[in-house]
C-alpha positions as CSV (number, residue, x, y, z in Angstrom):
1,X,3.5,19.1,83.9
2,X,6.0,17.7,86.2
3,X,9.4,16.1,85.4
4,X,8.4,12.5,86.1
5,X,5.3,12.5,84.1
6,X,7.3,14.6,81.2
7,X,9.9,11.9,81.2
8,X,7.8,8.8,81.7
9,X,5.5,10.3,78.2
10,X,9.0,10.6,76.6
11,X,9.8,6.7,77.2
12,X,6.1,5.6,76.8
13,X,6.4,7.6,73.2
14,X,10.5,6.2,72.1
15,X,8.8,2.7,72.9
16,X,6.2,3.1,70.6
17,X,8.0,3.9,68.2
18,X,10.5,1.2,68.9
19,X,7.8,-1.4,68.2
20,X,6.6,0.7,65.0
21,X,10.3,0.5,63.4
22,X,10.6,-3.1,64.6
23,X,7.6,-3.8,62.3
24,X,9.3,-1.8,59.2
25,X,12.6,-4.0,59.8
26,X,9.9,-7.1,59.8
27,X,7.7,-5.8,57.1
28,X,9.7,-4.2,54.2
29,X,9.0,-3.4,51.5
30,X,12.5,-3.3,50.5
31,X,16.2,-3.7,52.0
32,X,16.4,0.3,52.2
33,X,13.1,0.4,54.6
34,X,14.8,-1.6,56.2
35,X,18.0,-0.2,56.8
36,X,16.4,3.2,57.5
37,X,14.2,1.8,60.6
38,X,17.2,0.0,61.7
39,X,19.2,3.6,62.1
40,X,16.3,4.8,63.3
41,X,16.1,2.4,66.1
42,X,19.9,3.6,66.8
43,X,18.4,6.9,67.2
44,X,15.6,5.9,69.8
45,X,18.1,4.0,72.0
46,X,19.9,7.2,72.1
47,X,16.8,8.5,73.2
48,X,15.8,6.2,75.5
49,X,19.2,6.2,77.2
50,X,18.8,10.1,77.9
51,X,15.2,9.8,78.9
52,X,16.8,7.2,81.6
53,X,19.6,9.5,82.2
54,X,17.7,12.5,83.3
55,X,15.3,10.1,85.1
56,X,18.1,8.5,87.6
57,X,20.3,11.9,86.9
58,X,22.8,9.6,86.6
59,X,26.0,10.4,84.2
60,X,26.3,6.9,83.0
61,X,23.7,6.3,81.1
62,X,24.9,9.4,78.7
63,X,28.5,7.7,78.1
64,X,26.3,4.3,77.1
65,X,24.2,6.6,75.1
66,X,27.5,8.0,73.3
67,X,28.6,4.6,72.5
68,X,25.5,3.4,71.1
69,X,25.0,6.4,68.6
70,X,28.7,5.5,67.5
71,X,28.1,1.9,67.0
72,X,24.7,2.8,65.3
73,X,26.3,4.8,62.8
74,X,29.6,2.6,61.7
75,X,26.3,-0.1,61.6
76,X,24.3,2.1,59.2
77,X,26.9,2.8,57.1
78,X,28.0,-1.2,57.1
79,X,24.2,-2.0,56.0
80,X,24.2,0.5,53.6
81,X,27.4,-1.0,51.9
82,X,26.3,-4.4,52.3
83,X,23.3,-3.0,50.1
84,X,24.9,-1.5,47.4
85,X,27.1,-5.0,47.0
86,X,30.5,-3.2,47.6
87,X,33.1,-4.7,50.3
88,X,33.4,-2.3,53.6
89,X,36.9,-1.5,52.5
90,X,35.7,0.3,48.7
């Protein structure tokens, strides 16, 4: 199996699952599903950005995917207060 087609499979997969979290977020059942795709969809952009990043070999794309998987986590962790009813500060 080549690189490109190895690569291009990886995206075509991190997609699909994209769209199957995105129907979790819209779908439910509760607030906790919901918070759990959303992270997971944090995780799959990270994903994505390295599938791009060994795509284009291309450094950038790795310091964008850095960023996102910090943002994603102080996120999850301000949903997952928000849930429990307690103030980000507690």
């Amino acid at each position: 199996m080549s690189f490109a087609l190895a690569t291009t499979a990886a995206f075509v997969i991190m997609v699909a699952c994209s769209f199957a979290c995105l129907w979790r977020v819209a779908v439910g059942p509760s607030p906790a599903d919901r918070a759990g795709a959303l992270a997971f969809m944090g995780i799959l952009a990270v994903g994505l950005a390295a599938v791009v990043a060994a795509q284009h070999a291309s450094g950038v794309y790795v310091h964008a995917a850095l960023a996102w998987s910090l943002a994603s986590f102080v996120a999850t962790l301000a949903i997952a207060k928000h849930i429990e009813g307690k103030a980000l500060d507690e």
